[in-house]
N, C-alpha and C positions, 0 to 999 in steps of 0.2 A: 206243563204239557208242551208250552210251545219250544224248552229246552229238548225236549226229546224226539219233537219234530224236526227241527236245527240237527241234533248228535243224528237222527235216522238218515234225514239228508245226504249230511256230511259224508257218512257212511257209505250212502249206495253211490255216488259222485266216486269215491275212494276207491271200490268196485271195481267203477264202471270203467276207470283209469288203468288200474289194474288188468283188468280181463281184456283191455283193448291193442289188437295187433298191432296198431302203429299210433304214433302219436297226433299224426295229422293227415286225412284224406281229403282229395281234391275230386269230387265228382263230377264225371257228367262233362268232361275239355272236351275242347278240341285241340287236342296236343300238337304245338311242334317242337318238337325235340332239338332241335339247333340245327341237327344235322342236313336239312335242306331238303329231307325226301318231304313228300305229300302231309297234308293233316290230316291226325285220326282220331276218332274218339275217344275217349277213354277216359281211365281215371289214375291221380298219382298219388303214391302215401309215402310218408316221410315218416324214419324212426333215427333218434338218435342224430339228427341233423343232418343227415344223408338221406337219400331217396330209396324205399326199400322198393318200389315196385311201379310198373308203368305197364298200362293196360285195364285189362278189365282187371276188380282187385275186390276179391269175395272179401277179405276181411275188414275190420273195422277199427275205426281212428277212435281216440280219446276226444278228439275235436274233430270237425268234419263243416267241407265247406262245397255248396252246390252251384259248380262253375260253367251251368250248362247257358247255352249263346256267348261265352267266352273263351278266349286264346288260354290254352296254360305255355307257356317257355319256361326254358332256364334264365336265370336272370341276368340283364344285358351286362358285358365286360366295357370298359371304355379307358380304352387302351392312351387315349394321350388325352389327360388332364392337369393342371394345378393345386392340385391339392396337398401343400406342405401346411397352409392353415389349417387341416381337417381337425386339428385337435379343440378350434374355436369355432367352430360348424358340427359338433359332435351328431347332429339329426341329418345333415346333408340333403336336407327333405326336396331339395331341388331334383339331386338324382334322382333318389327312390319315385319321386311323383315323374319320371318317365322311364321307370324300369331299369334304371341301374345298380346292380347289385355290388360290381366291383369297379375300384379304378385304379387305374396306374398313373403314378404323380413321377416328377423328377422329370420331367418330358424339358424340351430346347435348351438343356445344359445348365438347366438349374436345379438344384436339388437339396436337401438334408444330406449332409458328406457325411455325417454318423449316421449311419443306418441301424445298425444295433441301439442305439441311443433313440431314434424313431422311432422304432419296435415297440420299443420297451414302455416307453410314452401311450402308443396306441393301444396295448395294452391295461397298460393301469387305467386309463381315461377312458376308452370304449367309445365306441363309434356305430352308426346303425349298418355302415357298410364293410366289405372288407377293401383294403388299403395294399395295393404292392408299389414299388417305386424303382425307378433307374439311378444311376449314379450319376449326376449330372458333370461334365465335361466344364463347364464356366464356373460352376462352384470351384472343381477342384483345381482348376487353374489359379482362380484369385489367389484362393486360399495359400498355394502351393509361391505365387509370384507374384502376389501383392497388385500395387499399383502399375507396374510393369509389364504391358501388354505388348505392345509393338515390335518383339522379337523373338525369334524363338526362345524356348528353353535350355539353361543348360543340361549337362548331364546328369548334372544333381538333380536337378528340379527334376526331369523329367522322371529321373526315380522313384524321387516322392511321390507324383505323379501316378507312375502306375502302381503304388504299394495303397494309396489311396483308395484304387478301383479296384485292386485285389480283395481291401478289405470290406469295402462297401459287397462285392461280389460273397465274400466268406458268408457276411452276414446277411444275405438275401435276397442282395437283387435284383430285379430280374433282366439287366443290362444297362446299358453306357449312354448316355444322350446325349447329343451335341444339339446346339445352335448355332449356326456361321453366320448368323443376320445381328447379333447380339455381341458387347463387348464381354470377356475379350475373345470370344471366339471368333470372330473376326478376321482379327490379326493370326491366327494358328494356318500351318502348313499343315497339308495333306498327310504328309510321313509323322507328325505327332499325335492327329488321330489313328492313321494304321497301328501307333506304338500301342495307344491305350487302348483300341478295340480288341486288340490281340487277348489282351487280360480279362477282357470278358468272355471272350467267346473260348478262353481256356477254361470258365466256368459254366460252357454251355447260356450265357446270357445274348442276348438280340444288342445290336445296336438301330434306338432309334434315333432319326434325324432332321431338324430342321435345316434342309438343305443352305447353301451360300446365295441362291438366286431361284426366286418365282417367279423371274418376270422374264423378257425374251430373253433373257440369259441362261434361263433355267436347265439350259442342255448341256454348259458345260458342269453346271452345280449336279447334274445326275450323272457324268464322266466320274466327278468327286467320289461320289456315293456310290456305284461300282467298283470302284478303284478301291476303297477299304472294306469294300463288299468282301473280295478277291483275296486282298491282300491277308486281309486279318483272317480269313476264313470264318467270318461271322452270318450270321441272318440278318436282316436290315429290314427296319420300317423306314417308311417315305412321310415324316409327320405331315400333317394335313395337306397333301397333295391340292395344289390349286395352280391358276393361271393367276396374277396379278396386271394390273394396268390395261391399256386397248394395242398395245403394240403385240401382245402374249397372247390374248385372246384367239382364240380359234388351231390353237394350237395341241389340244387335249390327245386327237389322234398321234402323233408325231411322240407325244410323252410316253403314253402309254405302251406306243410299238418300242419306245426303247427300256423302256421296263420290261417289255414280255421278251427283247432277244436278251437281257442278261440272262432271263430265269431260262432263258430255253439253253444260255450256255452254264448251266446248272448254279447258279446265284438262289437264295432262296428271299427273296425281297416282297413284301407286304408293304399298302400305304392303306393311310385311315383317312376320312376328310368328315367337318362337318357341315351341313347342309345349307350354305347361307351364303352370298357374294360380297359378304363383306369381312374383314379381319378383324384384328384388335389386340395391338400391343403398346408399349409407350410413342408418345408425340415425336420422341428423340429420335425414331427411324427416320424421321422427314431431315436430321441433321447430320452430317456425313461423319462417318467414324474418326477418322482422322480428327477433327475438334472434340471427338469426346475423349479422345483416349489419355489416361492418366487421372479421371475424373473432374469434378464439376469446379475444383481449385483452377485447373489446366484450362477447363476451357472457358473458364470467367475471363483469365487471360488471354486467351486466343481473342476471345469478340471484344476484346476491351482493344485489340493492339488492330489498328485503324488498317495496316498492311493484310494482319492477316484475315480480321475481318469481310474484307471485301473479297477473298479468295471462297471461306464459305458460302458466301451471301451466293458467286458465283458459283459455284460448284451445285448446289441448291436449285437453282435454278436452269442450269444446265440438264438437270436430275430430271427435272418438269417436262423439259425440250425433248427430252431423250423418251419420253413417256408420253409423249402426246398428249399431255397436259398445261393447261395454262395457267394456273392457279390451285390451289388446297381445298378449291369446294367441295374435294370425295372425302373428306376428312371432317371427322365430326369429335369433337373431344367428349370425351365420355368422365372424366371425373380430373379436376384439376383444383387439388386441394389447396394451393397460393390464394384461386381466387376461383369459388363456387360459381359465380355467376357465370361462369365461361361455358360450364358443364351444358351437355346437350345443345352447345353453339358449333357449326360449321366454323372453320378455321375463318375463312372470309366474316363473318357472322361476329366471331368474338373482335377480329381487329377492331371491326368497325366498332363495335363497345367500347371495344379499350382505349384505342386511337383516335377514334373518328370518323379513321377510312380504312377502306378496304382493299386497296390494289397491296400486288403482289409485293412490293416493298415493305407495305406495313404487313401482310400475314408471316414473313419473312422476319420482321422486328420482334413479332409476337411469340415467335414459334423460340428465339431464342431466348427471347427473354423469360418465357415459360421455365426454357430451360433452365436457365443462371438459378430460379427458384424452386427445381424440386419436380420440375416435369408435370405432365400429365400421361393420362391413360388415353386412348382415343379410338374410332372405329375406322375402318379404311373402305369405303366402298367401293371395291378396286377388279369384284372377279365379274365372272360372265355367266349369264343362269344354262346357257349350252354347257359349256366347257363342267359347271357344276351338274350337270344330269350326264354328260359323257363318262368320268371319273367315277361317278358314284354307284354305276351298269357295270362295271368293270369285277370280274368275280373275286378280285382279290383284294380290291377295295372294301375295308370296316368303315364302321360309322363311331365317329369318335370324338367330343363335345371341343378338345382345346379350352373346357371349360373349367369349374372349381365349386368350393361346396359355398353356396351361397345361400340369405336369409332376406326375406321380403325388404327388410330394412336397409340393405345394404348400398350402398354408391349405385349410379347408373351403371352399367355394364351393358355384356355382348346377349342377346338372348339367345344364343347355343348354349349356355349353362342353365337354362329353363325349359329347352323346347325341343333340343333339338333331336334325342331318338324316337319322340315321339310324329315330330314333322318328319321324318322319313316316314313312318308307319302312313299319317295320314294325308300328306301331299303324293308323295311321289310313290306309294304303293295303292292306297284308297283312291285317291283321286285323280292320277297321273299315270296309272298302273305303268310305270316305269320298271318294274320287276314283282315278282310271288311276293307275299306276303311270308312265304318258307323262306326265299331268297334273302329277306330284308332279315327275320333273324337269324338266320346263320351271320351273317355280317356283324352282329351284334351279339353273337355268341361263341360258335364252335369256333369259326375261323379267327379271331382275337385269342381266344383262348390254346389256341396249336399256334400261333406264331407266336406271341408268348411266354409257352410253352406251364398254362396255367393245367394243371392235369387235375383232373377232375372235376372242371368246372366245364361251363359251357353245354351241358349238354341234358336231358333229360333219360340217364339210364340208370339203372340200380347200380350203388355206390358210388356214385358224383354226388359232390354237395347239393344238396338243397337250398340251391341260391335258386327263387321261382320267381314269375311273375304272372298276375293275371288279368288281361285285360280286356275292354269289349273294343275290339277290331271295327264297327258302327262308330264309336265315339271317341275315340283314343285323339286328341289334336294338342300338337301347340298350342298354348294363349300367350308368349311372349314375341314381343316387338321391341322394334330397335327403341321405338317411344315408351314402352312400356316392358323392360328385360329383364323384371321378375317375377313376372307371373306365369307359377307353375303349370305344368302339362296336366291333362286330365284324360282318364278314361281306365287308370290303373286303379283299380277297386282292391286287390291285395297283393303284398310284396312280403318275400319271407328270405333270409336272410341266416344263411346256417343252420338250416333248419326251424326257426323260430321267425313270426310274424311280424313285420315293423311295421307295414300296414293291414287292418284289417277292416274291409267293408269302406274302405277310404278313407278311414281315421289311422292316424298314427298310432302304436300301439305303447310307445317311448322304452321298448325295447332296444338294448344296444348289442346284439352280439355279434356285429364283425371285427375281424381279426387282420392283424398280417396278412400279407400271403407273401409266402417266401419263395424264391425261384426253386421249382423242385428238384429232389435229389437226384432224377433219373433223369433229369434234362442236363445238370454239370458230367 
């Protein structure tokens, strides 16, 4: 009897699948669509991993889920992230738990130079999101000229060069990165990225950028970033748009008017920021390029040779002067594998461990000597929370983490890879109403999605992927801190992914079906 209870089961379940118009309905939103007009109620159903319908929707799902006092969107894009590790974060559950469906990796000129060979990886291994990536500009430099940074390129190289980003382009992606803050881009003239952005945007790809200057310099670093705007006839992002140091500070309006007279001399430029007044890249920004270049053989020698030593030390310190700072107290090391105990110590904070003392000399001895063994990772608390609510009002400004796919377990980190589309949602739209709640996703949706140039994503309309999210607008908040930066965001109760569920009801569902995404064909 109870086999036949079981087989009858089985049976009308089989039916019930069968006779059902879609595979998955969302009843009972409050829809925003991405595209920034009003919300409205309704319901969305998903067939075949695309969206069959939005609005009221007489027919009926195989599975069905009642999203009534919740937001439904598309799910968020995050346009400048790190993610070349995704293959050992295969859950990415940092993103998904604050609504990001997609990311784009290869961001400040580093990247996977096989891009095809990327693919193909993501693919067989599977991942809970979907993955596009840039061709990074300091990859293909190394790669292309070695240890040899400090000059330009010959004409060979530069060949290689751009047959590099040709092919990274063939195979998919969806533009060129640079970093000028970073070796060796650095050292690169302005007419070698015009050469190489050219070859992207002969494939339709953006070029995004970490500009050569954040701090009061930063005006002529956006002359730069025009300049191959123009030249290469490409589209350009502005990666995370900020003010650095107290000398920059107050200076948001002055940036932005020069962003809106390129677009208004027809430039098509987008910038992304993420929500926090502090950064996070290696300790070695605090050391001037010039000692690092040629690597960590070179510059063992430089601080070893007592002459040139004391020119760093100088220049260093000059660095401070120039920034209205006295010392590395905005400097916090965030993971410095030589020696753990440093980690979560202020620069001043570890000398004093390591040395003894704490003046400027010894944070100076420390910072190099970090270096000689392997560096650190570190946070910079260095912006202005004006200048970050100025930028982030701005309608062409995305919201974009600078983040990577991370696991509770992992090193200290920045907490923008845990918190931060969701602290837009609930600081600066819930609490701050600093813009719509319509406002805050399109920034997180259509408009990433059209700069670029993700088609068919972004948006809540029949036949765009079914990348959703659904979350209560009441409860949606960050819980990571700079003390605490990995703990994940809350108030996303289901995340769906290609049309299939990664999270359901707030549980992971260890579904993997994101994919590639490759710069599309109507966009080359």
């Amino acid at each position: 009897m109870n086999a036949i209870h079981a087989f009858t089961a089985l049976l009308v379940a089989t039916l019930s699948v069968a006779a059902a118009d879609f595979d998955f309905v969302l009843r009972h939103g409050r829809i925003l669509d991405g595209s920034g007009k009003p919300a409205r109620a309704g319901d969305v159903a998903i067939k075949d991993g695309r969206i069959a319908a939005v609005g009221k929707v007489t027919g009926t799902g195989a599975a069905e889920l009642d999203a009534r006092g919740k937001v439904v969107a598309p799910g968020f894009i995050d346009v400048h992230t790190h993610s070349e590790d995704i293959l050992k974060h295969r859950d990415a559950e940092n993103f998904l738990r604050m609504g990001v469906t997609t990311v784009v990796t290869g961001n400040c000129g580093g990247s996977r130079t096989d891009i095809a060979k990327f693919f193909a990886e993501l693919e067989a291994t599977n991942v809970t999101l979907n993955v596009a990536t840039l061709i990074g500009h300091n990859s293909v430099r190394t790669k292309v000229m070695g240890g040899s940074f400090d000059r330009p390129p010959t004409a060979k190289e530069l060949a290689r060069m751009k047959a590099m980003v040709e092919q990274g382009m063939k195979d998919g992606a969806v533009g060129f990165s640079t970093g000028l803050i970073y070796l060796p881009g650095t050292f690169t003239k302005t007419d070698e990225i015009v050469e190489l952005a050219k070859v992207a945007a002969a494939h339709g790809g953006i070029h995004a950028s970490h500009i050569r200057h954040e701090t009061e310099r930063i005006f002529g670093a956006l002359d730069e970033l025009v300049r191959v705007a123009r030249e290469a006839k490409i589209r350009t992002e502005l990666s995370h748009i900020k003010l650095a140091g107290p000398r920059a500070w107050g200076k948001a309006d002055a940036v932005l008017a020069a962003l809106d007279k390129a677009r208004a001399d027809g430039l098509e430029i987008t910038h992304d920021q993420y929500v926090y007044t502090a950064s996070s890249t290696g300790l070695s920004r605090l050391v001037p390029d010039s000692a690092r270049e040629g690597g960590t053989k070179k510059f063992i020698e430089r601080v070893n040779d007592p002459e040139q030593k004391r020119l760093i030390v100088t220049e260093m310190k000059e660095t401070l002067k120039r920034g209205l700072r006295s010392d590395y107290g905005y400097v916090f090391i965030a993971h410095c594998r030589h020696d753990n105990t440093l980690s979560g110590k202020t620069v001043p904070q570890a000398a004093k461990l390591r040395r003894g003392f704490d003046s400027l000399d010894d944070q100076i001895e420390l910072v190099l000597d970090l270096e000689r063994h392997g560096g650190a990772t570190a946070i910079f608390h260095g912006m202005n929370e004006a200048d970050v609510r100025r930028f982030l009002r701005h309608p062409m400004t995305m919201v974009a983490s600078d983040g990577g796919p991370r696991a509770p377990s992992d090193e200290l980190t920045h907490p923008r890879s845990c918190g931060n589309n969701a602290r837009v949602l609930a600081r600066y739209v819930r609490e701050l109403k600093l813009f719509t709640i319509e406002e805050a996703i399109r920034k997180m949706t259509s408009l990433p999605a059209r700069a670029f140039r993700l088609n068919g994503r972004g948006e809540l309309k029949p036949g765009c992927t079914a990348d959703i999210v659904v979350f209560d607008p009441r409860e949606v908040a960050d819980r990571a801190t700079f003390e605490k930066p990995r703990a994940y965001a809350v108030g996303f109760s289901d995340v769906f992914v290609n049309g299939t569920a990664v999270i359901r009801d707030g549980t992971l569902t260890g579904a993997h079906p994101g994919k590639p995404v490759r710069l599309s064909p109507a966009s080359r």
